[in-house]
Phi, psi and omega in degrees: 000139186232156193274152177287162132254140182233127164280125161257104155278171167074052206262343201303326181223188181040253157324271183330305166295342157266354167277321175304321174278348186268307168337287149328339196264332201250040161050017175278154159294178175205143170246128188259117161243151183204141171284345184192183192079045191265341153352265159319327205275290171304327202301291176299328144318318143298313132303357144304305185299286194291025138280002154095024177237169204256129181225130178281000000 
């Protein structure tokens, strides 16, 4: 059996990042893609995280 993954482009912020946790809350993995903003990018990474899924 394989975990779904899901790619976010655009993840640091607005749409994306909010498409990245409703993924994540619905147990997919998430790969974060972002052009700038890494800031935001890691943030939101750590709250990936700690919903118990795995974020690239």
């Amino acid at each position: 059996m394989s975990k779904k993954v899901v790619l976010i482009t655009g993840a640091s912020r607005g749409i994306g990042a909010a498409t990245a946790k409703l993924f994540a809350q619905h147990g997919y993995d998430v790969c974060l893609n972002y052009k700038s903003n890494q800031q935001a990018a890691e943030s939101l990474q750590s709250e990936i995280l700690s919903l118990g899924v795995k974020c690239l």
